[in-house]
C-alpha positions in Angstrom: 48.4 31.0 27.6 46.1 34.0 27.7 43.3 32.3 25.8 43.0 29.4 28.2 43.1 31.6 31.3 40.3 33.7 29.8 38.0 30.2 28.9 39.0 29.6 32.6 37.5 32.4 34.0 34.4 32.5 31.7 33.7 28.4 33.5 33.9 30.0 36.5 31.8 33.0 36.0 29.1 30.9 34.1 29.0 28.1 37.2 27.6 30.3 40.0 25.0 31.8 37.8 23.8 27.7 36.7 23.9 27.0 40.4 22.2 30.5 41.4 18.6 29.6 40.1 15.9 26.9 41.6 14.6 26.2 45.1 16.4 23.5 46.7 15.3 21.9 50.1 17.3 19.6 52.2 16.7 18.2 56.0 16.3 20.2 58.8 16.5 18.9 62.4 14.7 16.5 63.9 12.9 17.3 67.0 10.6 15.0 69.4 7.3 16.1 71.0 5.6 13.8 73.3 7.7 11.2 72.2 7.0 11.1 68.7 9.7 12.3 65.3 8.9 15.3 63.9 11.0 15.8 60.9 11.7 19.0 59.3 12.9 20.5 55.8 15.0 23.9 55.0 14.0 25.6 52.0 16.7 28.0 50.3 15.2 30.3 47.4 18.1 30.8 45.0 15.7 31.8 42.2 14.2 35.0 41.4 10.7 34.4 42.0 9.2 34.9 45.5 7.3 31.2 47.0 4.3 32.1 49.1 3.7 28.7 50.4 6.1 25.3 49.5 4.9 21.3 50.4 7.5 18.9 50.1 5.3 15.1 51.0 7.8 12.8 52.4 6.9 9.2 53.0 8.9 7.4 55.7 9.9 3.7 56.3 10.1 2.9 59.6 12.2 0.0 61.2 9.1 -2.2 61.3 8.3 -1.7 57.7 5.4 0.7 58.3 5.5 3.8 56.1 3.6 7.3 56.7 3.6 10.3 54.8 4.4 13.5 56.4 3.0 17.0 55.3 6.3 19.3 55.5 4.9 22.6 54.6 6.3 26.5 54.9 3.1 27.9 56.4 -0.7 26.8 57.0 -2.7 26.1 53.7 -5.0 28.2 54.5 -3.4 30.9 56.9 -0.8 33.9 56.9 1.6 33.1 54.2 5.4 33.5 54.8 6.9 34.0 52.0 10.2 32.9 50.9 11.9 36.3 49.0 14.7 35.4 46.6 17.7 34.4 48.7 15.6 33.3 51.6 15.6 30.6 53.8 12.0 29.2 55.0 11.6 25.9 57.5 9.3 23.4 56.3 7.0 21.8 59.3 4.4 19.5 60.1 1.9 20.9 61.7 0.9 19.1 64.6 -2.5 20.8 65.3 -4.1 19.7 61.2 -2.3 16.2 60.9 -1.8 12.8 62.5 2.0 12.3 64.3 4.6 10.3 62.8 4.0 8.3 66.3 7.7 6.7 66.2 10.8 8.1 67.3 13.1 9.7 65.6 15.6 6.8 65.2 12.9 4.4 63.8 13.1 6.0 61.0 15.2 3.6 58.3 14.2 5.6 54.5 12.7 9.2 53.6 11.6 9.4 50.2 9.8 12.2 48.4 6.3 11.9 47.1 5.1 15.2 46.4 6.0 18.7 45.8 3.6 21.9 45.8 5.2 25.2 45.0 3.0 28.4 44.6 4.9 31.5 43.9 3.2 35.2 44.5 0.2 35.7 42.9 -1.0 31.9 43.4 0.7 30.4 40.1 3.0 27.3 40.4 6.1 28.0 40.4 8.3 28.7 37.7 11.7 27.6 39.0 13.0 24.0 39.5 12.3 22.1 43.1 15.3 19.9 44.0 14.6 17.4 47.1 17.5 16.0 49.1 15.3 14.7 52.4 
């Protein structure tokens, strides 16, 4: 009975550290300005590497069957960088003041589907650590 209670414990031991690495990204809230969606992502950094700057390009159907591609990004391209240490937890934005509104409310929108994904960890390399999308 010990031997099983010991491969027990090593499954459980071993499962957390599996699930421990990677950046996974799932939806945020919603909000409205000016009558238009403006969707956003949350980032959480379970990996060891720290992200200076994460794009997750999601491409939405709306109701009428017109799609649009939203920038969701964790800080300006070309700005301050906030990074996201290991453990963190960033929000992923469009920003407004560089790109075109979704123009559609929020429940117009029918599908989200990922399109692209930009990860650049410190020192401006790609990242090393898996990107997992649930939008």
């Amino acid at each position: 009975m010990r031997p099983a209670l010991v491969v027990t414990s090593g499954i459980l031991l071993a499962f957390p550290a599996a699930a421990a690495s990677g950046i996974e990204v799932g939806r945020g809230d919603d909000t409205t300005v000016y009558g238009s969606c403006v969707p956003s992502l949350v980032a959480e950094n379970k990996s060891a590497e720290t992200i200076d700057y994460l794009q997750v390009d999601l491409e939405l159907t709306l109701a009428d069957g017109a799609k649009r591609v939203l920038e969701l990004q964790s800080a300006y391209r070309e700005g301050i960088l906030y990074p996201i240490a290991p453990g963190g937890k960033a929000t992923l934005r469009q920003h407004l003041d560089t790109s075109r509104a979704l123009g559609a409310a929020c429940d117009r929108i029918e599908r989200r589907k990922v399109v692209h994904v930009e990860c650049i960890a410190a020192g401006g390399r790609t990242c090393l650590s898996p990107v997992s999308v649930e939008p």
